[in-house]
PyMOL commands that place a pseudoatom at each C-alpha (Angstrom):
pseudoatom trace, name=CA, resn=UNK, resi=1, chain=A, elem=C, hetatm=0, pos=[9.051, -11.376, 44.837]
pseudoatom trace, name=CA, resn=UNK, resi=2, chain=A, elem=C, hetatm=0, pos=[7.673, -14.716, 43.354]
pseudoatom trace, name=CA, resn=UNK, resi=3, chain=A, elem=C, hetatm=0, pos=[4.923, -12.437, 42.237]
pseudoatom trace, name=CA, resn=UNK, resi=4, chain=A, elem=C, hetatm=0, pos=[6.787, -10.233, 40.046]
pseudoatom trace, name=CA, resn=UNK, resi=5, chain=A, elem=C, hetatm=0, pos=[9.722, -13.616, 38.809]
pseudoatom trace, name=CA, resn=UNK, resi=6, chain=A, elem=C, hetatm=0, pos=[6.644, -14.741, 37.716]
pseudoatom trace, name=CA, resn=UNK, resi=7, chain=A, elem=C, hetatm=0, pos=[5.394, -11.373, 35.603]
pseudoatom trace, name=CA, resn=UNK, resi=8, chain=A, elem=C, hetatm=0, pos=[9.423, -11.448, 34.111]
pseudoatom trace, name=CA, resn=UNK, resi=9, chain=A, elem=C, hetatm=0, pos=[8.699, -15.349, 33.198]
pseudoatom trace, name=CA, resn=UNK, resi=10, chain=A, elem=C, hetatm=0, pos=[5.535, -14.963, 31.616]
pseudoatom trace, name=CA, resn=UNK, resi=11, chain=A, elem=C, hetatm=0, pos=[6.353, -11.851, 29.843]
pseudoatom trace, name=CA, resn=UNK, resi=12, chain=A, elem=C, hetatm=0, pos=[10.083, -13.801, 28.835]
pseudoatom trace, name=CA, resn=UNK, resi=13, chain=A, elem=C, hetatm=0, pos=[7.847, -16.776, 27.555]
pseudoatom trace, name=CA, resn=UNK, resi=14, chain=A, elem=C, hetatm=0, pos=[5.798, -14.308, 25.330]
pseudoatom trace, name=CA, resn=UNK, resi=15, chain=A, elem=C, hetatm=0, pos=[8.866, -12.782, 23.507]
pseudoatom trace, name=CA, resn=UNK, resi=16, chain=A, elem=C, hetatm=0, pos=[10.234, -16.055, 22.720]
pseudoatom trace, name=CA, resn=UNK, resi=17, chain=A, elem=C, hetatm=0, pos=[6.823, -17.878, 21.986]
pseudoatom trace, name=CA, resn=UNK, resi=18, chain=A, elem=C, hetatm=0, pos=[6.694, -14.517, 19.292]
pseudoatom trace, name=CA, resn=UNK, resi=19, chain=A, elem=C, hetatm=0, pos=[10.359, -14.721, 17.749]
pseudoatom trace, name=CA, resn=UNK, resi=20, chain=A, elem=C, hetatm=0, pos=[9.782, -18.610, 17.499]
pseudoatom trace, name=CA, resn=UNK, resi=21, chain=A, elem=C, hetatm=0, pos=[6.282, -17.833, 15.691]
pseudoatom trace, name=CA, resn=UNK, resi=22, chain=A, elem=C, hetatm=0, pos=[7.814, -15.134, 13.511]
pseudoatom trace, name=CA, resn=UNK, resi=23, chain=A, elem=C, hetatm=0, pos=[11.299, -17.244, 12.596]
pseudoatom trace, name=CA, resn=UNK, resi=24, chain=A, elem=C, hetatm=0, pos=[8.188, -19.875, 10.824]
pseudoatom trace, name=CA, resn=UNK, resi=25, chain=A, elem=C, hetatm=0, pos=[6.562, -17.419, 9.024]
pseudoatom trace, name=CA, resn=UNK, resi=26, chain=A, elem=C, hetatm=0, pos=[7.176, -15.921, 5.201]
pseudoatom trace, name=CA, resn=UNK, resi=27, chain=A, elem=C, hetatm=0, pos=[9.324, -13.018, 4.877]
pseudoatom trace, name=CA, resn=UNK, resi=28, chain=A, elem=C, hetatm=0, pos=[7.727, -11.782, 1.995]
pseudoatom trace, name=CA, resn=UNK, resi=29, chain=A, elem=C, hetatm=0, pos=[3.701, -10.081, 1.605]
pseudoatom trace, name=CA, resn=UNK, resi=30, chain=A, elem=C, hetatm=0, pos=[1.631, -9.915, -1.013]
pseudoatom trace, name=CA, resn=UNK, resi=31, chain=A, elem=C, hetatm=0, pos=[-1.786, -7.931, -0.668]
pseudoatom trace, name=CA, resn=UNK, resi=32, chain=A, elem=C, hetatm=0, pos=[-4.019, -7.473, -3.906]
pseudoatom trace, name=CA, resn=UNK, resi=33, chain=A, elem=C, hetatm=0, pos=[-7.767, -6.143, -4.542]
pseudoatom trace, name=CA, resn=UNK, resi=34, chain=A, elem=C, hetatm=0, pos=[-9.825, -5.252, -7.210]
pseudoatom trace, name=CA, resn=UNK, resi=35, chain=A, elem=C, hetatm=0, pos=[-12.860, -3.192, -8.310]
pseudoatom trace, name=CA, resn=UNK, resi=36, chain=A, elem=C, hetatm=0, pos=[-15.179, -2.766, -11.892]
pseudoatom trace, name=CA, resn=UNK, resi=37, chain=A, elem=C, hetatm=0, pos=[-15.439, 0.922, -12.278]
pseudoatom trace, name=CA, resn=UNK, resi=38, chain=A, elem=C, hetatm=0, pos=[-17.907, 2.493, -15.231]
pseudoatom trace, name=CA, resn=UNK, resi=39, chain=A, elem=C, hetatm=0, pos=[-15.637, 3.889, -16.936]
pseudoatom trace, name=CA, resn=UNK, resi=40, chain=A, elem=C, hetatm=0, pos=[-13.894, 3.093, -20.177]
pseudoatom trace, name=CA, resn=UNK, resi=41, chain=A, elem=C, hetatm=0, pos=[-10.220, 2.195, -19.450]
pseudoatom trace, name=CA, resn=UNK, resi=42, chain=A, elem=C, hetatm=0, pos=[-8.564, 5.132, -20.945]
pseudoatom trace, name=CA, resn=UNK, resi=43, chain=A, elem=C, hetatm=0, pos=[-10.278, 7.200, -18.730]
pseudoatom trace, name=CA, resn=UNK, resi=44, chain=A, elem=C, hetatm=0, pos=[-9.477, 5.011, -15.137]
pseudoatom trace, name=CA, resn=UNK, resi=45, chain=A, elem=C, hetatm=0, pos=[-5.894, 4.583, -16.377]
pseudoatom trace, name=CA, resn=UNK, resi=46, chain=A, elem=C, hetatm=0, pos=[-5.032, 8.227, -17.184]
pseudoatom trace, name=CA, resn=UNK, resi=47, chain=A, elem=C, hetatm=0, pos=[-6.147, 8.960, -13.444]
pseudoatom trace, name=CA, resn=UNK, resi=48, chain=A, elem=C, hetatm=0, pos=[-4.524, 6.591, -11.662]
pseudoatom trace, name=CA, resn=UNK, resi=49, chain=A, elem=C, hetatm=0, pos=[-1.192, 6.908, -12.927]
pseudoatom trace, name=CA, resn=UNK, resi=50, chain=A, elem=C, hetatm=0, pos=[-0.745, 9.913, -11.628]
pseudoatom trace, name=CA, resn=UNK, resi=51, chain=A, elem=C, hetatm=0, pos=[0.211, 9.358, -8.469]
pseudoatom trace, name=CA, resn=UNK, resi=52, chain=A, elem=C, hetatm=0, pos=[-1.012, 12.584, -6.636]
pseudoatom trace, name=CA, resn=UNK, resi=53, chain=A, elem=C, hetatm=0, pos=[-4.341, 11.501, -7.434]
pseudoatom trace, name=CA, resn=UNK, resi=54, chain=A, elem=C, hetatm=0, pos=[-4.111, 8.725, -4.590]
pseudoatom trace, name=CA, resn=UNK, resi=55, chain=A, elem=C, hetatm=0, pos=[-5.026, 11.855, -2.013]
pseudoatom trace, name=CA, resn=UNK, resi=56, chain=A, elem=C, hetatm=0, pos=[-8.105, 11.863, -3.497]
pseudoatom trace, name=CA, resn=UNK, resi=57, chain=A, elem=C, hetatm=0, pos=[-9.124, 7.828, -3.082]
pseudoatom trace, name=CA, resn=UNK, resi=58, chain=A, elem=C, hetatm=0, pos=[-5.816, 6.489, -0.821]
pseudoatom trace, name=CA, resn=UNK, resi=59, chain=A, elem=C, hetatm=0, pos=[-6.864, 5.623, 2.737]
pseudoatom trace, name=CA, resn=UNK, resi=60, chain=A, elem=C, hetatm=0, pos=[-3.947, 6.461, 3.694]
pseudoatom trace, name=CA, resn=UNK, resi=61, chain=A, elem=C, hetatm=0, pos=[-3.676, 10.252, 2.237]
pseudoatom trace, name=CA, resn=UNK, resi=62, chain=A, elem=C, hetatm=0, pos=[-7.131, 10.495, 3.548]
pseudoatom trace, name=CA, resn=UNK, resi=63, chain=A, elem=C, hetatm=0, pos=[-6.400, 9.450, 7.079]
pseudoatom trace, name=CA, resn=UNK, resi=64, chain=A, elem=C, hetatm=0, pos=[-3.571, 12.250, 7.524]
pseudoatom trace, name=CA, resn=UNK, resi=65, chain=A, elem=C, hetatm=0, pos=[-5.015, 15.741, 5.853]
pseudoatom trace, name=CA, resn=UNK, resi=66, chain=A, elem=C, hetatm=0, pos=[-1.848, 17.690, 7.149]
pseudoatom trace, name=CA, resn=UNK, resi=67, chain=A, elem=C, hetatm=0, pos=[0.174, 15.103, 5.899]
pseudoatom trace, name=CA, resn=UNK, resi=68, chain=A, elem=C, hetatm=0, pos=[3.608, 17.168, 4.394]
pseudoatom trace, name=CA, resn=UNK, resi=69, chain=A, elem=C, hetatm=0, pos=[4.347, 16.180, 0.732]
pseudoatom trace, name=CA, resn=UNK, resi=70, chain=A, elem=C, hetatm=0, pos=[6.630, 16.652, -1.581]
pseudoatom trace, name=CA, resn=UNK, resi=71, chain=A, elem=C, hetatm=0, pos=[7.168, 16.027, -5.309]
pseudoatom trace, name=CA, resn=UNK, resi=72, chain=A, elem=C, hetatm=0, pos=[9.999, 15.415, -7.709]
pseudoatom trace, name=CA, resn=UNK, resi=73, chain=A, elem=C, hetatm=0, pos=[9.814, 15.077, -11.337]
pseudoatom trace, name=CA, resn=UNK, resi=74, chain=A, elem=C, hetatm=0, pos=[6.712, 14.822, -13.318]
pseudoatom trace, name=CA, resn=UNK, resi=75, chain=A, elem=C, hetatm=0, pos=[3.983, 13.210, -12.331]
pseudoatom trace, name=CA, resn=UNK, resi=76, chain=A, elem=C, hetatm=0, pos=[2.642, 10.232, -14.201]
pseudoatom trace, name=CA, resn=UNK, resi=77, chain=A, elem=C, hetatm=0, pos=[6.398, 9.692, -15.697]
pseudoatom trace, name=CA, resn=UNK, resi=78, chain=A, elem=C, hetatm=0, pos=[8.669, 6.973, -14.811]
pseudoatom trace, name=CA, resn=UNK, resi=79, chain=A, elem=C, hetatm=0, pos=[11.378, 8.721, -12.136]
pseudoatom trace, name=CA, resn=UNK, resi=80, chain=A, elem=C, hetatm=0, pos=[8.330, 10.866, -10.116]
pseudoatom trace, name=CA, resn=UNK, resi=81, chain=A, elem=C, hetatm=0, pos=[8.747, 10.892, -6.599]
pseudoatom trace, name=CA, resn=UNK, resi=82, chain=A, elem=C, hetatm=0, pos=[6.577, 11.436, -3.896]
pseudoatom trace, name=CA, resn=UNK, resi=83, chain=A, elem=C, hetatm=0, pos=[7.229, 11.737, -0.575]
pseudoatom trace, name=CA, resn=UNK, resi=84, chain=A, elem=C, hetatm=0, pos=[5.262, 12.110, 2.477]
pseudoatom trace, name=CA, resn=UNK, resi=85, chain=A, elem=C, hetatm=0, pos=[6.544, 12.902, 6.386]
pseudoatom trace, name=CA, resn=UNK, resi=86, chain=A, elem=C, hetatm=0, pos=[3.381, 12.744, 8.643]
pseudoatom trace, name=CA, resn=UNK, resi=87, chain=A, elem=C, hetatm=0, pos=[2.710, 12.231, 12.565]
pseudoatom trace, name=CA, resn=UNK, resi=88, chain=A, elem=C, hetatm=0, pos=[0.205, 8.940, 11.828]
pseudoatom trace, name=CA, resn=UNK, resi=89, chain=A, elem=C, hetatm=0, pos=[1.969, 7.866, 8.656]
pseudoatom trace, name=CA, resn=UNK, resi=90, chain=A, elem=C, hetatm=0, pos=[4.981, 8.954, 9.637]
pseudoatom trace, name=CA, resn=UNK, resi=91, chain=A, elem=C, hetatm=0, pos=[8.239, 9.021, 6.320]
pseudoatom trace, name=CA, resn=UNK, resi=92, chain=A, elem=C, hetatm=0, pos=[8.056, 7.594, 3.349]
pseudoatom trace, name=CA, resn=UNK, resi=93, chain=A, elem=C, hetatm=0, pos=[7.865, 7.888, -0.407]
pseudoatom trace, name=CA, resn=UNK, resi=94, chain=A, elem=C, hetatm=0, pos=[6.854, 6.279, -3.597]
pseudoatom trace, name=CA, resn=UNK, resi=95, chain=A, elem=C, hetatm=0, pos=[8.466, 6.431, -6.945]
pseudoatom trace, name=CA, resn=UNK, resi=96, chain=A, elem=C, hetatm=0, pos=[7.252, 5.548, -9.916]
pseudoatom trace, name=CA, resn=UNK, resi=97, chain=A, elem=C, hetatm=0, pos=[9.574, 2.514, -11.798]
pseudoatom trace, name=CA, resn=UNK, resi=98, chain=A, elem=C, hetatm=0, pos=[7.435, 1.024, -14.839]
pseudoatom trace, name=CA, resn=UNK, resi=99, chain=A, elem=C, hetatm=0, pos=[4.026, 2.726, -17.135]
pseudoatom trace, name=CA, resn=UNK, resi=100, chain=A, elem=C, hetatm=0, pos=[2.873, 0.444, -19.650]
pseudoatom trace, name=CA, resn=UNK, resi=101, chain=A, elem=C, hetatm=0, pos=[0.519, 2.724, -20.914]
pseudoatom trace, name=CA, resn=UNK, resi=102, chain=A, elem=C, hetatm=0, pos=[-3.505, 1.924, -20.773]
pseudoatom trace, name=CA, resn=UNK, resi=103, chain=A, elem=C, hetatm=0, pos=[-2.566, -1.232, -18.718]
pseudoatom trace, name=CA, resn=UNK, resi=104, chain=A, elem=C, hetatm=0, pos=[-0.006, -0.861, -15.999]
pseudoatom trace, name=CA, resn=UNK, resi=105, chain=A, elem=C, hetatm=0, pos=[1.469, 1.455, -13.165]
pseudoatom trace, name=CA, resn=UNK, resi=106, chain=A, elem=C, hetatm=0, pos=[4.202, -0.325, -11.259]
pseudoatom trace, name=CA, resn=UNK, resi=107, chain=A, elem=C, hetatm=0, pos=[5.752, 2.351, -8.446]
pseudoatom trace, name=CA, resn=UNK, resi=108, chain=A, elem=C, hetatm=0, pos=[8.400, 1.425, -5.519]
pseudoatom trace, name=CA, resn=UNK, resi=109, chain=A, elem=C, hetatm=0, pos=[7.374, 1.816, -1.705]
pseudoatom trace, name=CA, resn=UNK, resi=110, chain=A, elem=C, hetatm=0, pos=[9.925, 3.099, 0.911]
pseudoatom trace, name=CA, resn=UNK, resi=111, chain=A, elem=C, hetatm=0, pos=[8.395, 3.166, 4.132]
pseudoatom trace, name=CA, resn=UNK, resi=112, chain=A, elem=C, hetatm=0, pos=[11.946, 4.458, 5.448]
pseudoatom trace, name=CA, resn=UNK, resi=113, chain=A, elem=C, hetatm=0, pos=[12.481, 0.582, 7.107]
pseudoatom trace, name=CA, resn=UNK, resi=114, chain=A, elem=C, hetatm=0, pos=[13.596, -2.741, 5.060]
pseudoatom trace, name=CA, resn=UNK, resi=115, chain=A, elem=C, hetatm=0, pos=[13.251, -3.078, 1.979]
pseudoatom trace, name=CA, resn=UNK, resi=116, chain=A, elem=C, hetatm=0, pos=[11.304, -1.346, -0.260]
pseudoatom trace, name=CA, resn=UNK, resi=117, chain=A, elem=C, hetatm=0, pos=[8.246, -2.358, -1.805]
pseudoatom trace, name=CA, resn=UNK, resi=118, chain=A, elem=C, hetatm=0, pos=[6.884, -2.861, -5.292]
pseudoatom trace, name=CA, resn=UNK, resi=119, chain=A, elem=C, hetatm=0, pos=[3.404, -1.560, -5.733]
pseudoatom trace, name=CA, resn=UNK, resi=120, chain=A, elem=C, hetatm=0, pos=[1.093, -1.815, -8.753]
pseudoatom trace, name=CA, resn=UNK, resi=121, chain=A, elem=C, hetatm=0, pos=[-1.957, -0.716, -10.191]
pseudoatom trace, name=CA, resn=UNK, resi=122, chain=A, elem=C, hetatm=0, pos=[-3.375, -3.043, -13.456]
pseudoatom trace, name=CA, resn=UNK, resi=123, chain=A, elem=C, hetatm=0, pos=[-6.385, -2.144, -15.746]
pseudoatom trace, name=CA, resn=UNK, resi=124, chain=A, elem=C, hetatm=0, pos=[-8.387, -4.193, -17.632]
pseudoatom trace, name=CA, resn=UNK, resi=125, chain=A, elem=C, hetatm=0, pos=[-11.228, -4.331, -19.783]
pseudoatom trace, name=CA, resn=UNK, resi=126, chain=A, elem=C, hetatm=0, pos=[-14.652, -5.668, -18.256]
pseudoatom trace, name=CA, resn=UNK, resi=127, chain=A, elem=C, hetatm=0, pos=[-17.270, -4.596, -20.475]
pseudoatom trace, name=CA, resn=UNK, resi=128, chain=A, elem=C, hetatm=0, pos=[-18.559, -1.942, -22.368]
pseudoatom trace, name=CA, resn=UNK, resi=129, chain=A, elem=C, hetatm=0, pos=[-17.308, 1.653, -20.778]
pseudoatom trace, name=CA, resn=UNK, resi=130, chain=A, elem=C, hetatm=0, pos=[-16.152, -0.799, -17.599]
pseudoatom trace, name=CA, resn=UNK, resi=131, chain=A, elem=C, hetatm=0, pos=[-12.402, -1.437, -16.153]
pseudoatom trace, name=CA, resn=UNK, resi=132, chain=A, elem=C, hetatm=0, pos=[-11.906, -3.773, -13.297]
pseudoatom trace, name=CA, resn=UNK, resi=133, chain=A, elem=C, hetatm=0, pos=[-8.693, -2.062, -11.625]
pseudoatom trace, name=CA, resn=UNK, resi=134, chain=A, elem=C, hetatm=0, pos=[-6.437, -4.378, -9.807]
pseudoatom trace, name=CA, resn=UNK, resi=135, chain=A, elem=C, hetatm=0, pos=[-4.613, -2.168, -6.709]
pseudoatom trace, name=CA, resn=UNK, resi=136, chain=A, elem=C, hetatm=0, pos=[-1.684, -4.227, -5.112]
pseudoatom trace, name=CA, resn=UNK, resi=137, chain=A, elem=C, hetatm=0, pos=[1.510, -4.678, -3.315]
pseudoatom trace, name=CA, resn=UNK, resi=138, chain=A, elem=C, hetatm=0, pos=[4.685, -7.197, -2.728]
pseudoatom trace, name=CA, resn=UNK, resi=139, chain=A, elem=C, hetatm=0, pos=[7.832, -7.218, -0.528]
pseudoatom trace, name=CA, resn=UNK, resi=140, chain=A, elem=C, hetatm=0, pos=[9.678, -8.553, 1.748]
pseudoatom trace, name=CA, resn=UNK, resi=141, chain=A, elem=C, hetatm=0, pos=[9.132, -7.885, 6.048]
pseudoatom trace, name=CA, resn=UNK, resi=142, chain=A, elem=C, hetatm=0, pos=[12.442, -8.753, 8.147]
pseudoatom trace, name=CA, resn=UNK, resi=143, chain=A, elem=C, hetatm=0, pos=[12.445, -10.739, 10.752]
pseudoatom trace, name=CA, resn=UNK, resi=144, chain=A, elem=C, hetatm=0, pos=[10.688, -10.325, 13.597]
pseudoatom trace, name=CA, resn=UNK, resi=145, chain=A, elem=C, hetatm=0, pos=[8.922, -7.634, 11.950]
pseudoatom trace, name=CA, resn=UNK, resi=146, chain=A, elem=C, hetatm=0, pos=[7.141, -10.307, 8.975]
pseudoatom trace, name=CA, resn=UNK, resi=147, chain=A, elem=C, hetatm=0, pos=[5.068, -11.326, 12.694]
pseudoatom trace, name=CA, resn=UNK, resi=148, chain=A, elem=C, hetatm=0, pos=[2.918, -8.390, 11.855]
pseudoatom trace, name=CA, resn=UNK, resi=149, chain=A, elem=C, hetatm=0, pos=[1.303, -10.387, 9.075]
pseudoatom trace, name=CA, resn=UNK, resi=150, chain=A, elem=C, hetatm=0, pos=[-0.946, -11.723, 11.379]
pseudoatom trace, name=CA, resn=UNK, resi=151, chain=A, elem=C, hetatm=0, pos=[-2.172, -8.812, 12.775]
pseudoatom trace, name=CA, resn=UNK, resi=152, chain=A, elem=C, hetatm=0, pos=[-2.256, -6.637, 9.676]
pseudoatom trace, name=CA, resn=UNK, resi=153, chain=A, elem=C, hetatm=0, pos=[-3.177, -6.814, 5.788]
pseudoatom trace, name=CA, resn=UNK, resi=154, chain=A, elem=C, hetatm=0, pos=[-3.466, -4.213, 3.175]
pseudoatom trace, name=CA, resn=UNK, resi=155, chain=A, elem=C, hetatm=0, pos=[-6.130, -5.345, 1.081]
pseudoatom trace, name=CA, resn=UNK, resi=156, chain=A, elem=C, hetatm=0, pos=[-8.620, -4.411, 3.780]
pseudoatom trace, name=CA, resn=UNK, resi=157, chain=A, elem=C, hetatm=0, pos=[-7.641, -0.490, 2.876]
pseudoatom trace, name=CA, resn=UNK, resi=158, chain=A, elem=C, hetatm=0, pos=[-6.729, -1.486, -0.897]
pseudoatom trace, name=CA, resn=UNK, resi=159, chain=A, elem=C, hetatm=0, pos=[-10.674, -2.618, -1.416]
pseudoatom trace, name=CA, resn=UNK, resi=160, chain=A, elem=C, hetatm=0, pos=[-11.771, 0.867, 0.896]
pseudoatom trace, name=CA, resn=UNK, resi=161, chain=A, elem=C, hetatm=0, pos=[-9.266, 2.965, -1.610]
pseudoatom trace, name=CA, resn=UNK, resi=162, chain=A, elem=C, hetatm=0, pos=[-10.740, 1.171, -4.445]
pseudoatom trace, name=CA, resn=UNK, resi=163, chain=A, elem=C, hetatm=0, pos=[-14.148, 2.311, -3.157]
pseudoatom trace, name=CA, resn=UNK, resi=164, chain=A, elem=C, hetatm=0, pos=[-13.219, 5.543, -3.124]
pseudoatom trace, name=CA, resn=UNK, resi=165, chain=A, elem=C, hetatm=0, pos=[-11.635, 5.526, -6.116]
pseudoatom trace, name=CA, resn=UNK, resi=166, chain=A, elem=C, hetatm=0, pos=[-14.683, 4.354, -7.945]
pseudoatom trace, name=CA, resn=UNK, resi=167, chain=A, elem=C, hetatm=0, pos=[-16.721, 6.866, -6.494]
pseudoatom trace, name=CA, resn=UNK, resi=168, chain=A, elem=C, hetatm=0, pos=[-14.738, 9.775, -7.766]
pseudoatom trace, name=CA, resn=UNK, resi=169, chain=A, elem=C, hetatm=0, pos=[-14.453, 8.486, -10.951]
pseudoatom trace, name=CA, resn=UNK, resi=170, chain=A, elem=C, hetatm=0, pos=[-18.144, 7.736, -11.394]
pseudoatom trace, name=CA, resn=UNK, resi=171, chain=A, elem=C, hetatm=0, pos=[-19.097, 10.855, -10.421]
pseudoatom trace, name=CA, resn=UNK, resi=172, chain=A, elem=C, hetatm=0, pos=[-16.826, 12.319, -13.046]
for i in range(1, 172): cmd.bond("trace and resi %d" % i, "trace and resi %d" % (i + 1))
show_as sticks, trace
zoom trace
């Protein structure tokens, strides 16, 4: 019995050592990478706004092949929608809010919990027939969720997408 009080103590202390941790921590993320593709802007931005082009280069879309999608409105317009429902990824959708063309793709994230987030995608020159693309994300994680933080950042599969995404455009 002192055995097992002691398992229900130690297991009590972890939860509260956790919500204690997580109470301390930011509510808000930010997660940002960036890549030079060879390829003259024009060309890198008219691909990436649209955003079904993210199953080509997304780690995400990648990870998930049966992933069920669906779309509504036109793609690479401010209003499309796309939606995903997936065993790994499981729902979600992003919509696109803001294009300022040959520069900036701004989109909003629902991951069907909390708030949603505010993705972007930036171009910029960096040299002749190069664009450095800038692939990022902001929000806000609710308590005792925002404890993930430590376990967990997006740029690690923002720079792999950005990988890919260079690679399919180079070989374009």
């Amino acid at each position: 019995m002192k055995i097992v009080k002691g398992i229900l103590l130690g297991i009590l202390a972890i939860i509260v050592i956790a919500l204690i941790v997580a109470a301390i921590l930011p509510k808000t993320f930010t997660s940002e990478r960036e890549i030079v593709i060879n390829k003259p802007r024009s060309e890198v931005f008219e691909y990436i706004k649209y955003i079904k082009n993210q199953d080509n280069f997304g780690v995400w879309q990648l990870s998930e092949p049966d992933l069920k999608k669906t779309f509504e409105g036109t793609d690479g317009t401010v209003g499309f929608k796309y939606s995903w429902d997936g065993k790994k990824l499981g729902k979600g959708s992003q919509t696109i809010t803001n294009i300022v063309e040959g520069e900036k793709v701004e989109s909003k994230l629902d991951f069907g919990f909390g708030d949603p987030a505010t993705a972007h995608f930036i171009t910029t020159d960096a040299g002749p027939g190069q664009t450095k693309v800038t692939w990022g994300i902001s929000g806000k994680s609710p308590y005792p969720f925002n404890i993930m933080s430590l376990f967990y950042d997006m740029g690690d599969d923002f720079e792999k997408g950005l990988q890919n995404l260079k690679n399919v455009l180079e070989k374009q």
